[in-house]
N, CA and C atoms of all chains as a GROMACS GRO file, in nm:
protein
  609
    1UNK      N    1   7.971  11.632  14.914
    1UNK     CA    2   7.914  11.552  14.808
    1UNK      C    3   7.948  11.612  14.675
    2UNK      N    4   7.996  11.528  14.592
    2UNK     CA    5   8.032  11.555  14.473
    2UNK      C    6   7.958  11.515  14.355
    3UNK      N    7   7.878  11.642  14.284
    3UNK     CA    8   7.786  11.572  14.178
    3UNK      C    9   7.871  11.595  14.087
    4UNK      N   10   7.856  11.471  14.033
    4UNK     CA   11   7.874  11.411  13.917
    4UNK      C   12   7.816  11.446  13.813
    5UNK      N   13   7.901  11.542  13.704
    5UNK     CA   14   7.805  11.533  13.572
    5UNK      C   15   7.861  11.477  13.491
    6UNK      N   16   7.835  11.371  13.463
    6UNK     CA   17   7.849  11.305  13.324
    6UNK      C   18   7.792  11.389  13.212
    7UNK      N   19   7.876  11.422  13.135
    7UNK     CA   20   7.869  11.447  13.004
    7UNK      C   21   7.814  11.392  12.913
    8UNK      N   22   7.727  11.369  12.839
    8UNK     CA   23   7.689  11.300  12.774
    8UNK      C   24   7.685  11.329  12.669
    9UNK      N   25   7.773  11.417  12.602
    9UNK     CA   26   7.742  11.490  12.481
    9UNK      C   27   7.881  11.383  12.404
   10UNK      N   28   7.817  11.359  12.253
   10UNK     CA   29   7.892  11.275  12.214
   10UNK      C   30   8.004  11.358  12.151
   11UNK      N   31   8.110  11.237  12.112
   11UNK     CA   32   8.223  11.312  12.029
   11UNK      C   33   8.149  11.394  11.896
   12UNK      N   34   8.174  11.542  11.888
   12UNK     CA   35   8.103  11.592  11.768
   12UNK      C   36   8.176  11.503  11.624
   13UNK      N   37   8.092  11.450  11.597
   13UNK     CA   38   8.076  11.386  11.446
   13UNK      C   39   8.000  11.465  11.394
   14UNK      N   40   8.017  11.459  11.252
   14UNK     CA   41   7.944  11.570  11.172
   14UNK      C   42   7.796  11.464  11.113
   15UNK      N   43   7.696  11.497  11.242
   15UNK     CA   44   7.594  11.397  11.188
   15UNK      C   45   7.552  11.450  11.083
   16UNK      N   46   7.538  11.576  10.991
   16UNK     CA   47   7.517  11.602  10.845
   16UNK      C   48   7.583  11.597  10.733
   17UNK      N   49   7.530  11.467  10.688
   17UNK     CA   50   7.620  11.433  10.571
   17UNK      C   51   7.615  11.563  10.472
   18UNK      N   52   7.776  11.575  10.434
   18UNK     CA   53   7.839  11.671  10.374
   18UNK      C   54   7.812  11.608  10.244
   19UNK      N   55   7.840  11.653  10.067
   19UNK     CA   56   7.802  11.594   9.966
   19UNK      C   57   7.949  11.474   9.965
   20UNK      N   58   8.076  11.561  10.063
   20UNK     CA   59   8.177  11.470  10.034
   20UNK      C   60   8.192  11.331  10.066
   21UNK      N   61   8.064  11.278  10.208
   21UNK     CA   62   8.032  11.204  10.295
   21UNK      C   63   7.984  11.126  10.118
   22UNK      N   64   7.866  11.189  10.090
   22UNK     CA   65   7.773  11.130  10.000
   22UNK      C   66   7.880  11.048   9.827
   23UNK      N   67   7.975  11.154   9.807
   23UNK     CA   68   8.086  11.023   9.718
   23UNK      C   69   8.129  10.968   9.742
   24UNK      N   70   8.162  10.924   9.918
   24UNK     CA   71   8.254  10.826   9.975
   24UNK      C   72   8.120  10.714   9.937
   25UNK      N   73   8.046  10.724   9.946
   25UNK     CA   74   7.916  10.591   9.916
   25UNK      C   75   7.928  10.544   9.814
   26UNK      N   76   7.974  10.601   9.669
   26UNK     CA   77   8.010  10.572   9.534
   26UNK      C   78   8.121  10.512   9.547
   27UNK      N   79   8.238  10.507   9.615
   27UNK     CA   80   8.348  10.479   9.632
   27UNK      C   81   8.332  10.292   9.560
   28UNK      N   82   8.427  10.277   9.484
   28UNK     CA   83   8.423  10.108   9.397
   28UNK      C   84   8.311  10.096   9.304
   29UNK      N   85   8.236  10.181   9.269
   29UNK     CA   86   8.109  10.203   9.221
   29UNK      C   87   8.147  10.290   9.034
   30UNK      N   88   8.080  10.251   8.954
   30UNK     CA   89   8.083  10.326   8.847
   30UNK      C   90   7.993  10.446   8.849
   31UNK      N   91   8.076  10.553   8.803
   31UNK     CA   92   8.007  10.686   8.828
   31UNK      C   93   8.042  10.762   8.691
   32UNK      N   94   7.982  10.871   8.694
   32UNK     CA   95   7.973  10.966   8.548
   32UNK      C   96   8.044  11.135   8.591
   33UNK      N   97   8.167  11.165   8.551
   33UNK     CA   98   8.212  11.290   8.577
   33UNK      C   99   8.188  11.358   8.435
   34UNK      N  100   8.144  11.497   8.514
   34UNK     CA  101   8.158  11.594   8.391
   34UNK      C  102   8.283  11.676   8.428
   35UNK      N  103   8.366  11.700   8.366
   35UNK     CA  104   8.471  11.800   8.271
   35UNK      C  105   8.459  11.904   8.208
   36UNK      N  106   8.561  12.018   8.296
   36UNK     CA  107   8.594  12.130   8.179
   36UNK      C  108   8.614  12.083   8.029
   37UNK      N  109   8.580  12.131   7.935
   37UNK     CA  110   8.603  12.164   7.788
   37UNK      C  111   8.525  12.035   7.721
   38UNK      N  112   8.408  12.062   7.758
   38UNK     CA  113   8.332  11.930   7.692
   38UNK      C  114   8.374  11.767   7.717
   39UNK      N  115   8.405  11.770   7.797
   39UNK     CA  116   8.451  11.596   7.823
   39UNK      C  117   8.338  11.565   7.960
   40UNK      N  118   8.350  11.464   7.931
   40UNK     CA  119   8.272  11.326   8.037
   40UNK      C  120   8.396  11.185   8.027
   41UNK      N  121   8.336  11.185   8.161
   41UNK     CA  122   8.433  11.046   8.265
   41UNK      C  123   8.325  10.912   8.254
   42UNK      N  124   8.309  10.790   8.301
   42UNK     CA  125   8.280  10.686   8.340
   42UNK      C  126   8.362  10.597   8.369
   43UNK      N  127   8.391  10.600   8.503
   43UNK     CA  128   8.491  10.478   8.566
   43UNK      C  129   8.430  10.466   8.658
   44UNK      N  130   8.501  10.325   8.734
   44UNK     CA  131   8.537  10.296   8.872
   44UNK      C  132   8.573  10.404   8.921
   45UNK      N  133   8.531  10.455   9.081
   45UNK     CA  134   8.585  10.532   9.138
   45UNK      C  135   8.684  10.458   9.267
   46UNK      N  136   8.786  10.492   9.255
   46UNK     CA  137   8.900  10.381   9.374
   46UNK      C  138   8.941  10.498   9.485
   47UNK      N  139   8.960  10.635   9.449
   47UNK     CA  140   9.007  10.721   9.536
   47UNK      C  141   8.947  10.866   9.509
   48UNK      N  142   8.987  10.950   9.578
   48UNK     CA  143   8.889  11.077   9.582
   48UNK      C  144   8.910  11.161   9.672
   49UNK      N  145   8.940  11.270   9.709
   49UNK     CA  146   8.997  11.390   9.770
   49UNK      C  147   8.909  11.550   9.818
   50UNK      N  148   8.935  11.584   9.867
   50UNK     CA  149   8.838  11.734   9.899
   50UNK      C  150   8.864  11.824   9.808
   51UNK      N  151   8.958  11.827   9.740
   51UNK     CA  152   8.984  11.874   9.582
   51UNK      C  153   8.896  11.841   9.489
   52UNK      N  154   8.853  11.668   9.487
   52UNK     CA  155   8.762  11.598   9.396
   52UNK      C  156   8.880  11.581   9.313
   53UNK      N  157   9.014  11.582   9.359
   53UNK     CA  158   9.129  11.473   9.265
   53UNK      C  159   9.063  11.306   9.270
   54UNK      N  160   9.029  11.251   9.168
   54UNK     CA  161   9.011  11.119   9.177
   54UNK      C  162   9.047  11.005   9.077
   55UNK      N  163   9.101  10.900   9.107
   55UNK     CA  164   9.106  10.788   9.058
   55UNK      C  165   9.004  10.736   9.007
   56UNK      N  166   9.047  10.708   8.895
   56UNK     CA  167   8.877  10.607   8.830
   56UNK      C  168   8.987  10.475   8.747
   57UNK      N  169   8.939  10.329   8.782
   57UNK     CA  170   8.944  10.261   8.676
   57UNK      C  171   8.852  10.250   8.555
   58UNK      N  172   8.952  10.187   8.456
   58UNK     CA  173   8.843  10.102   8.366
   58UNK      C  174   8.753  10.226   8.302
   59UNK      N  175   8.825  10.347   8.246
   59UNK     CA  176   8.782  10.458   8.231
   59UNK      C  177   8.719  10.478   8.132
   60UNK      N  178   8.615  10.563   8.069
   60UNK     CA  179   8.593  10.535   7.950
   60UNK      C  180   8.550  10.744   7.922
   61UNK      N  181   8.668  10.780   7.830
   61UNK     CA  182   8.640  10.946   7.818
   61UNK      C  183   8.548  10.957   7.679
   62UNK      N  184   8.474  11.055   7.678
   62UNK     CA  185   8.397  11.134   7.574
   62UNK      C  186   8.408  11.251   7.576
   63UNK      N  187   8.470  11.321   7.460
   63UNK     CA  188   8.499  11.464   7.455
   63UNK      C  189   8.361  11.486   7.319
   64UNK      N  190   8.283  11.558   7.353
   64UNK     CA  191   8.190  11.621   7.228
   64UNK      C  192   8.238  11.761   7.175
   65UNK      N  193   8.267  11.753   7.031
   65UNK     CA  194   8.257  11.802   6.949
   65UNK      C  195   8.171  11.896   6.876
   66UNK      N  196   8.141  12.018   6.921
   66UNK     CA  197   7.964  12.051   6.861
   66UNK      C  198   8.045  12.106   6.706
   67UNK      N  199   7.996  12.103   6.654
   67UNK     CA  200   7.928  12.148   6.470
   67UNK      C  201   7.845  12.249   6.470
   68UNK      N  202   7.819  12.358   6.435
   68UNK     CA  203   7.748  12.438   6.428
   68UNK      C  204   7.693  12.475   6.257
   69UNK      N  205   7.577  12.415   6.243
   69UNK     CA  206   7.547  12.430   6.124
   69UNK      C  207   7.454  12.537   6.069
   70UNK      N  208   7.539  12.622   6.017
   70UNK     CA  209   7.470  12.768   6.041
   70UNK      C  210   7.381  12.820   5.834
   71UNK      N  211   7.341  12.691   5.813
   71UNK     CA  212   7.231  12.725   5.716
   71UNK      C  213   7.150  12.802   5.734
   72UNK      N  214   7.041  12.807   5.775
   72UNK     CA  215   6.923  12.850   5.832
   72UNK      C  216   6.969  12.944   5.958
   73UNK      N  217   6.919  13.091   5.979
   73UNK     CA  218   6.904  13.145   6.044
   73UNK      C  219   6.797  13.142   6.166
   74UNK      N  220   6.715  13.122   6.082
   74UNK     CA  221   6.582  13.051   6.211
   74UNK      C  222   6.656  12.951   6.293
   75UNK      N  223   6.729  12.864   6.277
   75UNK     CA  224   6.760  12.738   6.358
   75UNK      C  225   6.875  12.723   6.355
   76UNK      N  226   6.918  12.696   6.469
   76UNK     CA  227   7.107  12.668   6.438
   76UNK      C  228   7.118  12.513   6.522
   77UNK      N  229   7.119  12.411   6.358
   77UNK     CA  230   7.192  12.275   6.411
   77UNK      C  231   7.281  12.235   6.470
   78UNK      N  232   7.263  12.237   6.581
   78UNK     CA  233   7.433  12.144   6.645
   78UNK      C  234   7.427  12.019   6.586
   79UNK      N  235   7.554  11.976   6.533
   79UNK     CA  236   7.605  11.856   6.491
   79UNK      C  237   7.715  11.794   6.643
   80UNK      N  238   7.622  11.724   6.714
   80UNK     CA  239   7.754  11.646   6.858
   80UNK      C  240   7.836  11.504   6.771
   81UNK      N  241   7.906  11.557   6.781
   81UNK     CA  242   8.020  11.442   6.757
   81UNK      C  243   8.130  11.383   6.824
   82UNK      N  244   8.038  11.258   6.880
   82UNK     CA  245   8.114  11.225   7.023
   82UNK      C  246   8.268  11.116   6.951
   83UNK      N  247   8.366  11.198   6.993
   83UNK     CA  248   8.465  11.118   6.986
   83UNK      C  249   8.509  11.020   7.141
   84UNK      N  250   8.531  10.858   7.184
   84UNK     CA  251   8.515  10.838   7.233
   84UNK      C  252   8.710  10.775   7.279
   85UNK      N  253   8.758  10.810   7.344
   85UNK     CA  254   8.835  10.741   7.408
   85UNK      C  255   8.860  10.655   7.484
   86UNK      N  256   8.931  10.552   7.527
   86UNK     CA  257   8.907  10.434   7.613
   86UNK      C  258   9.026  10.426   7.649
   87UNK      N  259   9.062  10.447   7.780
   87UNK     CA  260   9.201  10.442   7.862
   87UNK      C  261   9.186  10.325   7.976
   88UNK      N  262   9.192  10.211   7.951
   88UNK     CA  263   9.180  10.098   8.026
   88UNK      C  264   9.248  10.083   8.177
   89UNK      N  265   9.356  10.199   8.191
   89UNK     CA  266   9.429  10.164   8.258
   89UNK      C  267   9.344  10.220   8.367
   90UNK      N  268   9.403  10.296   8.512
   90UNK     CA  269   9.405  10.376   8.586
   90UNK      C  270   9.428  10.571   8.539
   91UNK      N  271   9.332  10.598   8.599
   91UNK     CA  272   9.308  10.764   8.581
   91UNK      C  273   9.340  10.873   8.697
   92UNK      N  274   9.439  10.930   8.699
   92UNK     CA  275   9.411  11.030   8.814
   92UNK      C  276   9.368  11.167   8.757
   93UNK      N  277   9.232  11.205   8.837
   93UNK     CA  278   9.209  11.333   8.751
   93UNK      C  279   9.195  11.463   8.819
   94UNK      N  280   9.258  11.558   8.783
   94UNK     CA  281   9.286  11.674   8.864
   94UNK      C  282   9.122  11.699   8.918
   95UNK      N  283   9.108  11.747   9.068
   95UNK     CA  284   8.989  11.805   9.047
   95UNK      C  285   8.957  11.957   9.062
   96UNK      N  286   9.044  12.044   8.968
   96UNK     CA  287   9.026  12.133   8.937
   96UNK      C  288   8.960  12.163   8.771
   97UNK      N  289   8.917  12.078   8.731
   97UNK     CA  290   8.842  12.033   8.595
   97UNK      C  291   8.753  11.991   8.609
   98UNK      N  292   8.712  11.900   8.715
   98UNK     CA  293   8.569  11.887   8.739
   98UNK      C  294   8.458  11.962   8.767
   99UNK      N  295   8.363  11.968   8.734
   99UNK     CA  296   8.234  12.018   8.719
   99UNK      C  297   8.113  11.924   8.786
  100UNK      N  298   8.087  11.783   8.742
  100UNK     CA  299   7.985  11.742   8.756
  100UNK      C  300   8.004  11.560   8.836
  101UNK      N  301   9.646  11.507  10.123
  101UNK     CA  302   9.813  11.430  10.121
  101UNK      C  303   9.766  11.291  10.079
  102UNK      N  304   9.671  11.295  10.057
  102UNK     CA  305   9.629  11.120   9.992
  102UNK      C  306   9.676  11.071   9.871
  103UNK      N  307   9.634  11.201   9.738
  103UNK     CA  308   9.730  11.177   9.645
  103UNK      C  309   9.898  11.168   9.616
  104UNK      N  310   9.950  11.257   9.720
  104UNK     CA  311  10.098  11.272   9.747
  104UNK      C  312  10.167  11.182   9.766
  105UNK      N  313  10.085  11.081   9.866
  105UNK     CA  314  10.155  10.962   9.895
  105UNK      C  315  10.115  10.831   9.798
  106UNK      N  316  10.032  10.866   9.720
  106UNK     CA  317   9.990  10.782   9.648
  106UNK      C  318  10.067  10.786   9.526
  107UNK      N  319  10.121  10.930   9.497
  107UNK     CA  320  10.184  10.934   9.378
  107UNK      C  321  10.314  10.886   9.435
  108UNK      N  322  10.358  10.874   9.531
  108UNK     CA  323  10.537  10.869   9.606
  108UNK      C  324  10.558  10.688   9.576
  109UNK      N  325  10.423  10.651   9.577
  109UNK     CA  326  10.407  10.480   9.544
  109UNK      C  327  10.416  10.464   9.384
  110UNK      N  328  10.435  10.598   9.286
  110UNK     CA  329  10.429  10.544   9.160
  110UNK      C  330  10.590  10.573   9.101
  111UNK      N  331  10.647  10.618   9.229
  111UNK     CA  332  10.834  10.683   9.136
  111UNK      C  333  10.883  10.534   9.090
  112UNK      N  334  10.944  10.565   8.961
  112UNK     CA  335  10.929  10.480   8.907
  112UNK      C  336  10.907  10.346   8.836
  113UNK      N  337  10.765  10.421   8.799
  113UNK     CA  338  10.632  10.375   8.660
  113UNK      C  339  10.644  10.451   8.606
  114UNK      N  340  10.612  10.434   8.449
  114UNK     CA  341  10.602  10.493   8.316
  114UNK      C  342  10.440  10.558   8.378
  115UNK      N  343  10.417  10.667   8.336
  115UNK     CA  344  10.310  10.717   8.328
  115UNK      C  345  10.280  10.819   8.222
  116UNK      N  346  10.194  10.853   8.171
  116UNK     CA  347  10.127  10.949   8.056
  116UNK      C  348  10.062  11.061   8.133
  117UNK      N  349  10.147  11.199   8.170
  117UNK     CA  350  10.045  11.283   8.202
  117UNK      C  351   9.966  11.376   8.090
  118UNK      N  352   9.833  11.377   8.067
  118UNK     CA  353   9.772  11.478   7.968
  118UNK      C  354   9.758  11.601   8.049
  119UNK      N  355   9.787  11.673   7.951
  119UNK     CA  356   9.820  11.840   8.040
  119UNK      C  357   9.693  11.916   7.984
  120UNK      N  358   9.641  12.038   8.030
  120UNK     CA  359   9.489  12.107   8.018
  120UNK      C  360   9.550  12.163   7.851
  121UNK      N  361   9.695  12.188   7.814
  121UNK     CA  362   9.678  12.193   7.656
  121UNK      C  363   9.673  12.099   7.576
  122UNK      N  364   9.608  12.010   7.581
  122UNK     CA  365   9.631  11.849   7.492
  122UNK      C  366   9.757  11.779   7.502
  123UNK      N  367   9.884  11.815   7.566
  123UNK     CA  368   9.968  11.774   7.497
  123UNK      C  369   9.994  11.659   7.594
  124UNK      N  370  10.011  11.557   7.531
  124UNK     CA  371  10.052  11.428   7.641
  124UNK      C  372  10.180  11.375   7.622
  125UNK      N  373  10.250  11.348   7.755
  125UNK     CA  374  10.394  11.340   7.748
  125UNK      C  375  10.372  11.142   7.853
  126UNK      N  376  10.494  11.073   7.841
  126UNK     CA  377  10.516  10.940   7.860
  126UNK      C  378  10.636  11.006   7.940
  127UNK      N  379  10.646  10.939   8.030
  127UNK     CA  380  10.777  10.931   8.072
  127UNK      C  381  10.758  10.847   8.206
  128UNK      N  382  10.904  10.867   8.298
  128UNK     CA  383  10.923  10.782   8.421
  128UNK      C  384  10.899  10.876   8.512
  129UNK      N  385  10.840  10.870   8.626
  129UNK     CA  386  10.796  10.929   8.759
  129UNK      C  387  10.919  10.940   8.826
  130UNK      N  388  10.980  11.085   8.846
  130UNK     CA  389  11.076  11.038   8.939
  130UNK      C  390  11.068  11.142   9.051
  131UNK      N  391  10.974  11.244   9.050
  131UNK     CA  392  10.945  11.306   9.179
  131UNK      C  393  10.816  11.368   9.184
  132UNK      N  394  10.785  11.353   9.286
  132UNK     CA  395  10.639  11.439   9.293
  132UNK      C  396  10.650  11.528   9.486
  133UNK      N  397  10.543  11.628   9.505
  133UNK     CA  398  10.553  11.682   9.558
  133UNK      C  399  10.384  11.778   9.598
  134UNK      N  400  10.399  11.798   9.683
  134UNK     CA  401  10.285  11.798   9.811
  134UNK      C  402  10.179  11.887   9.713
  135UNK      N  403  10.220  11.970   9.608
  135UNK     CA  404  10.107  12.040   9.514
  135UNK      C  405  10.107  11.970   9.372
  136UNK      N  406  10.138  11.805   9.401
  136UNK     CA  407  10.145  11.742   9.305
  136UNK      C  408  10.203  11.797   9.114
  137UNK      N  409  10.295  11.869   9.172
  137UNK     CA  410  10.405  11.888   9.077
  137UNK      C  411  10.461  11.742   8.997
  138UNK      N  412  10.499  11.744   8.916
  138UNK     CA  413  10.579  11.597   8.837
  138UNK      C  414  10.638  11.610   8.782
  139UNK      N  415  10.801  11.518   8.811
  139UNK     CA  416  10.867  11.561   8.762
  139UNK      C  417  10.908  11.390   8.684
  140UNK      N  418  10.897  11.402   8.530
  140UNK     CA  419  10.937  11.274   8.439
  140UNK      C  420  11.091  11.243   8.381
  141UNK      N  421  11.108  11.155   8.397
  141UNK     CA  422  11.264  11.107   8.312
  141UNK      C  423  11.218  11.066   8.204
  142UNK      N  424  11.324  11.114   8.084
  142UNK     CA  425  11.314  11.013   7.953
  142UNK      C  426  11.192  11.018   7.911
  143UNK      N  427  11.143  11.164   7.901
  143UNK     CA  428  10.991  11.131   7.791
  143UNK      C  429  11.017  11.142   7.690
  144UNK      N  430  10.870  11.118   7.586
  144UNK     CA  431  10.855  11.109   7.474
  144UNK      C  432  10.735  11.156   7.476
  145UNK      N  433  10.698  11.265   7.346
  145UNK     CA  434  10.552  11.306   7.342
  145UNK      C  435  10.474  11.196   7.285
  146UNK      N  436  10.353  11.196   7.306
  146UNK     CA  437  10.305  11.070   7.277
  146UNK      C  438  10.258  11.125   7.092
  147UNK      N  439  10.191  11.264   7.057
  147UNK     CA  440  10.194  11.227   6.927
  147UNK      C  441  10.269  11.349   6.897
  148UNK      N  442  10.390  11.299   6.840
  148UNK     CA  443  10.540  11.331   6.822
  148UNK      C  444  10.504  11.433   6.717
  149UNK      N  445  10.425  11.431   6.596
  149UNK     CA  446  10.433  11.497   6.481
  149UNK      C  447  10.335  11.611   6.517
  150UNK      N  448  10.262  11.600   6.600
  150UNK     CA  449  10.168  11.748   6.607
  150UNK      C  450  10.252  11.862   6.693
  151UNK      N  451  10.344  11.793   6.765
  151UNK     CA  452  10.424  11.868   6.905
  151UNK      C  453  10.561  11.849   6.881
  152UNK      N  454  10.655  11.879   6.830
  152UNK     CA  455  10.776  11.869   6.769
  152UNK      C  456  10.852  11.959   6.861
  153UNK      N  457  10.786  12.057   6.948
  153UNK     CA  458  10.900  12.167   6.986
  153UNK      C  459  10.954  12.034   7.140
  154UNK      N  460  10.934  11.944   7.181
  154UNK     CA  461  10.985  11.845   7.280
  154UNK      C  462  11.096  11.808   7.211
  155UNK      N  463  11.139  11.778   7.100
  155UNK     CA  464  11.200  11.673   7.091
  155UNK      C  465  11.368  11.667   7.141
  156UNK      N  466  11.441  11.792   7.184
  156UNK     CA  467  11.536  11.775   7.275
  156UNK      C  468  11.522  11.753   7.423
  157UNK      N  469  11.386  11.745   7.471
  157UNK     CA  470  11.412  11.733   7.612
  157UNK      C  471  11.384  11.607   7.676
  158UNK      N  472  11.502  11.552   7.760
  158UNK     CA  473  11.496  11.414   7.792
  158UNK      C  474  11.383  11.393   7.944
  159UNK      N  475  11.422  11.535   8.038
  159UNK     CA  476  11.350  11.540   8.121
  159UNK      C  477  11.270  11.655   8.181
  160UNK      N  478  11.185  11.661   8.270
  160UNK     CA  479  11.082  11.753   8.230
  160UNK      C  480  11.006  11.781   8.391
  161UNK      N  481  10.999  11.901   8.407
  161UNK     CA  482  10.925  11.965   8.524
  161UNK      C  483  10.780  11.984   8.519
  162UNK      N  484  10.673  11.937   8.586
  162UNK     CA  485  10.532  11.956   8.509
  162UNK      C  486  10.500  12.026   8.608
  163UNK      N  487  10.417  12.168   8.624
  163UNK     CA  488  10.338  12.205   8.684
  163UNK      C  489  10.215  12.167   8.785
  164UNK      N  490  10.209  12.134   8.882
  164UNK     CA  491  10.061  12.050   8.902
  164UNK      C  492   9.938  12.081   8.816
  165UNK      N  493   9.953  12.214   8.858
  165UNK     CA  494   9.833  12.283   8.847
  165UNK      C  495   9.765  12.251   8.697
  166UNK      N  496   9.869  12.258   8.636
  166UNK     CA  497   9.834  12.243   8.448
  166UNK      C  498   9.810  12.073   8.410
  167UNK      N  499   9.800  11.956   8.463
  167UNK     CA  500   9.774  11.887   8.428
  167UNK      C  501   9.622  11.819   8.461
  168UNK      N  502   9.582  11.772   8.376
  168UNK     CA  503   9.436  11.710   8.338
  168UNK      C  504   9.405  11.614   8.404
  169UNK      N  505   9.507  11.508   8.325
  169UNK     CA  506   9.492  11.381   8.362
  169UNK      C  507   9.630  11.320   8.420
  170UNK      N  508   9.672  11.194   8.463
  170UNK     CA  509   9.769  11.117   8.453
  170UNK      C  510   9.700  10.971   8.453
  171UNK      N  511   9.800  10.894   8.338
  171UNK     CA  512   9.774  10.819   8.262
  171UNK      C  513   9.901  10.703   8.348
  172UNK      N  514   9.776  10.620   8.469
  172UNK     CA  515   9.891  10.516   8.533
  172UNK      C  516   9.877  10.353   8.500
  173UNK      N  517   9.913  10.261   8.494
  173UNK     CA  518   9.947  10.114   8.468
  173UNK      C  519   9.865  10.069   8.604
  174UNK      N  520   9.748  10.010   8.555
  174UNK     CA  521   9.700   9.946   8.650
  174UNK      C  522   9.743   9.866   8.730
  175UNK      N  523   9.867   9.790   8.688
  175UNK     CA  524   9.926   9.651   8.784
  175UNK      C  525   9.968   9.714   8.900
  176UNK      N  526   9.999   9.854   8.847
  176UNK     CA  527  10.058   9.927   9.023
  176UNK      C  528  10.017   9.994   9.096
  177UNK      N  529   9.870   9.960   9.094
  177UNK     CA  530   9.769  10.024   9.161
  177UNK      C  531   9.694   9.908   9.256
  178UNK      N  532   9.720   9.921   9.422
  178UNK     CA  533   9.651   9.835   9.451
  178UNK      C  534   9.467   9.912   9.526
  179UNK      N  535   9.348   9.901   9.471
  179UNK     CA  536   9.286   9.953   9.476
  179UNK      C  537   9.192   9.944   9.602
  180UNK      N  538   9.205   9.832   9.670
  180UNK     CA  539   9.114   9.811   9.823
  180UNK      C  540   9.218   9.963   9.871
  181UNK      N  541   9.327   9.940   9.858
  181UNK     CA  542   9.440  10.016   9.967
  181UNK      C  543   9.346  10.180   9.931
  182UNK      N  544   9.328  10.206   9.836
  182UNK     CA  545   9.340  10.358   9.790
  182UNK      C  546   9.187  10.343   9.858
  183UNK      N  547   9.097  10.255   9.812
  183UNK     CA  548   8.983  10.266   9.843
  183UNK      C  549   8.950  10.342  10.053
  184UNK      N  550   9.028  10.226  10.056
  184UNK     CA  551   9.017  10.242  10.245
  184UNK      C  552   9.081  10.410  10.273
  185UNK      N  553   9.180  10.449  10.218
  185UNK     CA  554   9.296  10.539  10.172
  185UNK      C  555   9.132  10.638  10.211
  186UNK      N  556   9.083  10.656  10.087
  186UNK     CA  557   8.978  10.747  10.058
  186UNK      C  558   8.844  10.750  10.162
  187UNK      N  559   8.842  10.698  10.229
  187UNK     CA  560   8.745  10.642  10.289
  187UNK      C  561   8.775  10.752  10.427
  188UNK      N  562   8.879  10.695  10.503
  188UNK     CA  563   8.973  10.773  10.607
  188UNK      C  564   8.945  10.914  10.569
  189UNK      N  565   9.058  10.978  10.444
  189UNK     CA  566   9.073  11.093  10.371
  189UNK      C  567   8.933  11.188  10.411
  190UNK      N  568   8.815  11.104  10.435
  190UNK     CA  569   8.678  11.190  10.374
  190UNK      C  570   8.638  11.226  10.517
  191UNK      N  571   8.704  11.163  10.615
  191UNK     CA  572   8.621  11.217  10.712
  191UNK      C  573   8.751  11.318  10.792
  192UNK      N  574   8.838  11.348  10.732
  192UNK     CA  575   8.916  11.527  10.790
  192UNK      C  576   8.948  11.582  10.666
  193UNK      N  577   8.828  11.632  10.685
  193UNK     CA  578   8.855  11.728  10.536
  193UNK      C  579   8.939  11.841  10.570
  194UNK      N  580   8.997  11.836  10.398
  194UNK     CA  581   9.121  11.959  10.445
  194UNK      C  582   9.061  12.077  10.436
  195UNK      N  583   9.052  12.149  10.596
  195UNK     CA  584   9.051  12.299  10.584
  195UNK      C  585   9.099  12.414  10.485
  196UNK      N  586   9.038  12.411  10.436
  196UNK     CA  587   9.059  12.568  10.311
  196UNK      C  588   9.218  12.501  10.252
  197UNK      N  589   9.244  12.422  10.209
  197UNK     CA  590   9.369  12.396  10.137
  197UNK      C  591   9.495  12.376  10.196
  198UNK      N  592   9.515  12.320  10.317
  198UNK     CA  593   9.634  12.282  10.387
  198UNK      C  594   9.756  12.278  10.280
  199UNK      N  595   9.784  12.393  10.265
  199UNK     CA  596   9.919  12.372  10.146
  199UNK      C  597  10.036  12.516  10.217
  200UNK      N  598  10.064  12.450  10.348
  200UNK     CA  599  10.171  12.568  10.433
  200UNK      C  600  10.274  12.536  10.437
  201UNK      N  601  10.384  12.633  10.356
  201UNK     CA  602  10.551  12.603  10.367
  201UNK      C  603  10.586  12.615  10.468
  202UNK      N  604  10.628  12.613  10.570
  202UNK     CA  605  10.725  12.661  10.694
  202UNK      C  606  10.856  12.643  10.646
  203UNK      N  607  10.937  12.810  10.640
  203UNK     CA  608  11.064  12.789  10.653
  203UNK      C  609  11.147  12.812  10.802
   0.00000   0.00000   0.00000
């Protein structure tokens, strides 16, 4: 007699979503990247990588500018001065610059 | 390899790569390569008067590593494709950087 063990152990899938699992959900979705050297993203996200190389349409960049207004010693004003860029096209963005 | 083959779909398109020193160059896509290296025909800096030391070179080797952005023409982007593309991509993630020469 031959027992039979069925296996029942499933194909290992990674039932814990990884954060990379969690941007594939954003995927066609407008999202907000932060950037090395003071910049921010808002696009479409179309593609995306384990690097965090990604495609964004319909892009819209903000690089801030701080001002440091150094009157007053007690208080030091930042002046943000958002310069705003608008690249309509398609974006591929390294993701070795990303941050956020 | 998602972007690799994605960029192998852009040899030539005009594209704008911005590089991590500001400087943004136009030109034609005419090779790319597995550490997304780029290599452009026939550029032009895009603002000519701040960056003057280009102006003899017709074509141009880009580093991967040093570029920011690339600046592509939406018409040649079909985006369900990249979407599904990415989708696939996310569930074999690349082990510690699959980037092995074999000679």
């Amino acid at each position: 007699m031959s027992t039979e063990e069925t296996l029942t152990a499933p194909v290992e899938q990674n039932a814990v979503e990884e954060p990379l699992d969690l941007v594939r959900l954003s995927l066609d979705e407008r999202i907000y990247v932060k950037l090395r050297g003071d910049r921010e993203l808002r696009g479409k996200l179309h593609a995306y990588d384990g690097h965090l190389n990604m495609i964004l349409g319909d892009v819209e960049e903000t690089i801030t500018v701080v001002e440091i207004n150094e009157e007053t010693y007690e208080e030091v004003i930042r002046v943000h001065k958002m310069t705003v860029k608008r690249t309509s096209e398609m974006l591929f963005v390294r993701g070795d610059g990303v941050i956020l | 390899m998602l972007f690799y083959s994605f960029f192998k779909t852009l040899i030539g398109h005009q594209v704008t790569v911005e590089l991590k020193n500001d400087l943004a160059i136009t030109g034609v896509l005419t090779s790319v390569d597995q550490f997304l290296n780029i290599k452009l025909d026939d550029i032009r800096v895009v603002d000519d008067a701040k960056y003057p030391h280009m102006m003899a070179v017709k074509n141009c080797f880009i580093r991967g590593s040093v570029v920011r952005y690339v600046q592509l023409p939406a018409s040649a982007v079909d985006t369900a494709l990249l979407q599904d593309a990415a989708r696939r991509e996310a569930q074999q993630p690349t082990t510690g950087g699959a980037h092995s020469i074999s000679r």
